[in-house]
N, C-alpha and C positions, 0 to 999 in steps of 0.2 A: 549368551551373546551380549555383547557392552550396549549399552542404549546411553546416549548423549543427547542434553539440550543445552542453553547458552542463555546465559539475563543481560541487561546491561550492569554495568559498576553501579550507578546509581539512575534513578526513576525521581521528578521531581515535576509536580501539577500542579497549576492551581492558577488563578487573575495574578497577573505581578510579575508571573516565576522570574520573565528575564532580567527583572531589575537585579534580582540573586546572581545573573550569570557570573558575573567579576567575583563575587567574593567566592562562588563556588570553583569555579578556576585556581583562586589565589590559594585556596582551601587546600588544594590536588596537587599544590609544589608546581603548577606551569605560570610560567612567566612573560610567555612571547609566542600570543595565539595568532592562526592565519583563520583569517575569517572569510567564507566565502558565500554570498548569498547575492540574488539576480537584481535586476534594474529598480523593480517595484517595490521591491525590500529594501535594497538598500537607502530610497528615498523617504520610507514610512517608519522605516525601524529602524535601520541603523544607528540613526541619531542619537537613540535612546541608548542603545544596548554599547553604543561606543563612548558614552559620558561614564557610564556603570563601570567600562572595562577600565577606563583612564581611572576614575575615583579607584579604583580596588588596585592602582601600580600597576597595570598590564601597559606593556607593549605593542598594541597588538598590531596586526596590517590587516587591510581587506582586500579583497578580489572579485572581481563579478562574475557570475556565473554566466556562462556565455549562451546558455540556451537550450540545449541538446545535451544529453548526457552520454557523450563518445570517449572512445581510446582516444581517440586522437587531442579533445578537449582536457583531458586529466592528465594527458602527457604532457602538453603543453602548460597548463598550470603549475603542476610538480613542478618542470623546468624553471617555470619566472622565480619560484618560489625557497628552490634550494640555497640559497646563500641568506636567508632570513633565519638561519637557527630555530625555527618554529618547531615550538614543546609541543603542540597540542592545536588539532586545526578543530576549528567551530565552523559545523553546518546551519545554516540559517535561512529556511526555505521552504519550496515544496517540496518533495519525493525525489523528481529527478537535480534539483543544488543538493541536496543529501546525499544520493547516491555519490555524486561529482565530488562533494567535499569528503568523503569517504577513500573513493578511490584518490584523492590527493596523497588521505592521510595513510593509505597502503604504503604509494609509490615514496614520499616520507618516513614513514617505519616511526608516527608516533599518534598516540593516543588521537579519538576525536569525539566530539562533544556534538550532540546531535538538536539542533532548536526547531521543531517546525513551525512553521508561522502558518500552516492551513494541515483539518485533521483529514486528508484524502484517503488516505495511505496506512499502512501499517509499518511503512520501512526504519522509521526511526530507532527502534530497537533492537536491530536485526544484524548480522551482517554482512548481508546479501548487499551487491552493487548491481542493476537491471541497468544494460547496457544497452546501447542502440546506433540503431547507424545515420549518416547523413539525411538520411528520407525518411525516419523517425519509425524505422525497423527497428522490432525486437530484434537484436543481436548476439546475445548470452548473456551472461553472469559472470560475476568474481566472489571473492570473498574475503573481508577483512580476519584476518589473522584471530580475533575475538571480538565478542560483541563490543557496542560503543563502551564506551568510560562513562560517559554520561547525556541521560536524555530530558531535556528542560524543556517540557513541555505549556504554554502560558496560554490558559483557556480564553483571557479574555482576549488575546490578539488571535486566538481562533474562532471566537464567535464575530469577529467583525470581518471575517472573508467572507465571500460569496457564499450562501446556504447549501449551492452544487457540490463546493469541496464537501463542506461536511457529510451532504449524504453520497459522497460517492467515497469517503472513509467506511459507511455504512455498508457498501456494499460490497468493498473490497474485504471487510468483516468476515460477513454473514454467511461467505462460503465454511470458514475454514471447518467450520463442525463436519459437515461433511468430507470434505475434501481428508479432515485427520484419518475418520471413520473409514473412508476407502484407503486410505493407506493401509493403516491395519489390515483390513480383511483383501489386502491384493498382496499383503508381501511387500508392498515398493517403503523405501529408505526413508527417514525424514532428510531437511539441510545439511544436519550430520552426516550423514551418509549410515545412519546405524536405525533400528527399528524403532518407532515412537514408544516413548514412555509412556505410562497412563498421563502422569501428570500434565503433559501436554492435551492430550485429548480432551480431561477436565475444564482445563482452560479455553481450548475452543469452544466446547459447548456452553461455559460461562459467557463468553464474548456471544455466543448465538440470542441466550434466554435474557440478557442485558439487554439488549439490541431490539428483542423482539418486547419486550417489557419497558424500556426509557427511551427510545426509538424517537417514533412520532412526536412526543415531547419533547425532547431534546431540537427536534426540527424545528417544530416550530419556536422552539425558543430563540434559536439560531437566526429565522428567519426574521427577527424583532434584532438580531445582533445582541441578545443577551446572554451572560454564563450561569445557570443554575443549575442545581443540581443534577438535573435530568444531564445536561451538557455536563458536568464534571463525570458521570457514570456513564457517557457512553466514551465521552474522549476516553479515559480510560480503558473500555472492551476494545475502541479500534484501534487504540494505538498500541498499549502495555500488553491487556489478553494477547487479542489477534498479533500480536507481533512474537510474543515467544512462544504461542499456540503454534502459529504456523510454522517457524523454526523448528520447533520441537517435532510436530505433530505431522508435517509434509503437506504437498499436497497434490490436487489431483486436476481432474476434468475442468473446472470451472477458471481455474489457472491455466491450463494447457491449453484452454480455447485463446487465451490471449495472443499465442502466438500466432493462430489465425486471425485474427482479428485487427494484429496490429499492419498485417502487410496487405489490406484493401483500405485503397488511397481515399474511399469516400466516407473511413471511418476515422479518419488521420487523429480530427479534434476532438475523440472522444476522450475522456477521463480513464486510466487502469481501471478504479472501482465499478466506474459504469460496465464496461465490457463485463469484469467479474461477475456485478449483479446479474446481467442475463446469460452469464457463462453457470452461474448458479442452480439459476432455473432448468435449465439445457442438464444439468447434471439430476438433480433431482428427477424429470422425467424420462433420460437415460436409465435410471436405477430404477424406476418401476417404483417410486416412491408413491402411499398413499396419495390420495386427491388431498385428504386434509392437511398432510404436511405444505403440498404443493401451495396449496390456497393459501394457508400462513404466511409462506417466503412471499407472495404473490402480491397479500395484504400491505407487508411493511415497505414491501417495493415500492409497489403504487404509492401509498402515504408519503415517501421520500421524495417523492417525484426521481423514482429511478426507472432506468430503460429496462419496460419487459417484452421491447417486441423490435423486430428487426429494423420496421422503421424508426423507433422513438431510436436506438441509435444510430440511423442518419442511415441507412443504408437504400437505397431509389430502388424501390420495386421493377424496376429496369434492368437491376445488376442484380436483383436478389440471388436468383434460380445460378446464375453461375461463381458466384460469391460464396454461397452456401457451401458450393462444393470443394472449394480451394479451400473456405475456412477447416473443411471435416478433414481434408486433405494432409494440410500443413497441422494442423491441431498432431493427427494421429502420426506424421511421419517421424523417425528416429526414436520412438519410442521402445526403450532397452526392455520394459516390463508392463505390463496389462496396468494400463493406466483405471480401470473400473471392472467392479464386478457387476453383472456378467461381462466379457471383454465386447469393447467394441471395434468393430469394424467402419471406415468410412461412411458407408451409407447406413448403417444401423446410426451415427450419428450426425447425417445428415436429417434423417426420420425427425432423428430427437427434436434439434435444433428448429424445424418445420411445426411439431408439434406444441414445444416452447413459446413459440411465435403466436402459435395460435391461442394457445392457452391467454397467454400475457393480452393479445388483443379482447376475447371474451371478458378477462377480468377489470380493463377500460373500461370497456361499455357497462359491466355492470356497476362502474363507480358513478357513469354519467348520470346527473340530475334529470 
């Protein structure tokens, strides 16, 4: 049977990258980039990243990302945008202006260049488009035609976001070992639609023992707003690993839980990676994973300040008991193939989910002074 994975054209890190963007453009034969990035960005960055595009003879235009990453906002872009000749659209953002600028450069039919300005996320590499609706519903997916062309990744405009993106980059990480793992052993497809390669799986658990090894360091570097090495070695796991790890590799539970997660209104503000992180944990004690592994995940969580319990992401013990149940609900409904071995059932992962809870509140308290 064929197994497929996907890279980007080119991968590019490091303090500075976007002063490089223009000449790497000029580089790649495009001339006339559509640039799309939101409010906050285009007041901190663009400044810079649009003197670099002009110095290197680009043409370029911008657009603002309007917020929400819908069909209806990508249509509407494409639209303003067609009569610009645009070779080549640059994302310039978080996860959901990337996704947005992605789906532009589908509904355009040319190359996109991918910047993120915070490491939340693994989307950059990918070419997955996470779609949503009006009320900030998960929706589906698309998918760009092949991976990006290129991904300009600039650590030092990533270590001066809020310390949350970065560890909720961590968290959206930290599943994929797992998540590749039960793909294998359930049979389900990767992004490709074909059976993971090793090579993928390699690379997920690479991004796992990164993470679990430059982690806390990298955090708290973060939290100072600096870039060292610890920060160049883990942007790397969550953005480059975990990004063609999980392309390649698929995934599972800890992913799937998102789609419950995303349609209860009292978790509206939470971060993808956050949900992930405790979509993580919930898989793990689904699986009947040792206590030592659990405790590990449980350790780097806590350190990040990532959500391991159903209050820390915002859920009022008020809603919990019928929350719980829509999330196990929606998680497991249309599912084509046994998302985990052993298969679960609703309540086998509501159990989980309750037991996760628990776990993550014990290992709180064991942190307190």
């Amino acid at each position: 049977m064929l197994r497929m994975m996907g890279f980007p054209g080119q991968y590019v890190q490091g303090p500075g990258a976007l002063r490089e963007l223009g000449g790497l453009l000029a580089k790649s034969g495009w001339k006339r980039p559509l640039v799309l990035c939101d409010a906050i960005v285009t007041d901190k960055i663009w400044p810079v990243v649009s003197d670099g595009l002009q110095a290197a003879g680009l043409a370029a235009r911008h657009v603002l990302f309007p917020g929400e990453c819908t069909r209806s906002a990508i249509d509407a872009l494409a639209d303003r945008s067609r009569k610009g000749s645009h070779d080549v659209v640059v994302g310039l953002g978080g996860g959901k202006a990337l996704d947005t600028a992605k789906g532009v450069a589908l509904a355009l039919d040319v190359p996109i260049a991918v910047c993120p300005t915070i490491a939340s996320n693994d989307a950059p590499t990918s070419r997955v488009i996470v779609l949503y609706d009006e009320a900030h519903r998960l929706a589906g997916a698309e998918f760009l035609k092949s991976n990006p062309a290129a991904v300009i990744v600039d650590t030092q405009v990533i270590a001066q976001a809020p310390a949350r993106f970065f560890a909720a980059g961590i968290g959206d990480a930290i599943s994929k070992k797992f998540e590749a793992r039960q793909c294998k052993a359930t049979g389900r497809n990767n992004v490709f639609g074909t059976p993971p390669l090793d090579t993928a799986l390699l690379l997920a658990t690479a991004t796992y023992d990164t993470l679990v090894k430059h982690g806390p360091a990298a955090y708290r570097a973060v939290l100072e707003h600096q870039a060292d090495e610890a920060v160049e070695r883990v942007v790397e796991a969550t953005v480059l690993l975990s990004g063609v790890g999980f392309e390649g590799g698929g995934l599972s539970l800890a992913h799937g839980l998102t789609r419950g997660f995303s349609a209860i209104p009292a978790l509206a503000s939470v971060l993808h990676g956050e949900q992930v992180a405790f979509g993580a944990l919930v898989q793990l004690v689904a699986e009947g994973r040792p206590q030592a592994e659990i405790d590990e995940l449980l350790d780097l969580l806590c350190t990040v300040g990532l959500p391991v319990t159903l209050a820390a992401l915002g859920l009022p013990s008020t809603q919990a008991t019928a929350a719980v149940a829509q999330i196990a609900d929606l998680t497991l409904a249309g599912q084509a193939s046994q998302i985990l071995s052993p298969p679960l059932t609703p309540a086998r992962l509501e159990t989980a989910i309750w037991r996760a809870d628990r776990m993550g509140a014990a290992a709180l308290k064991r942190r307190k002074p």
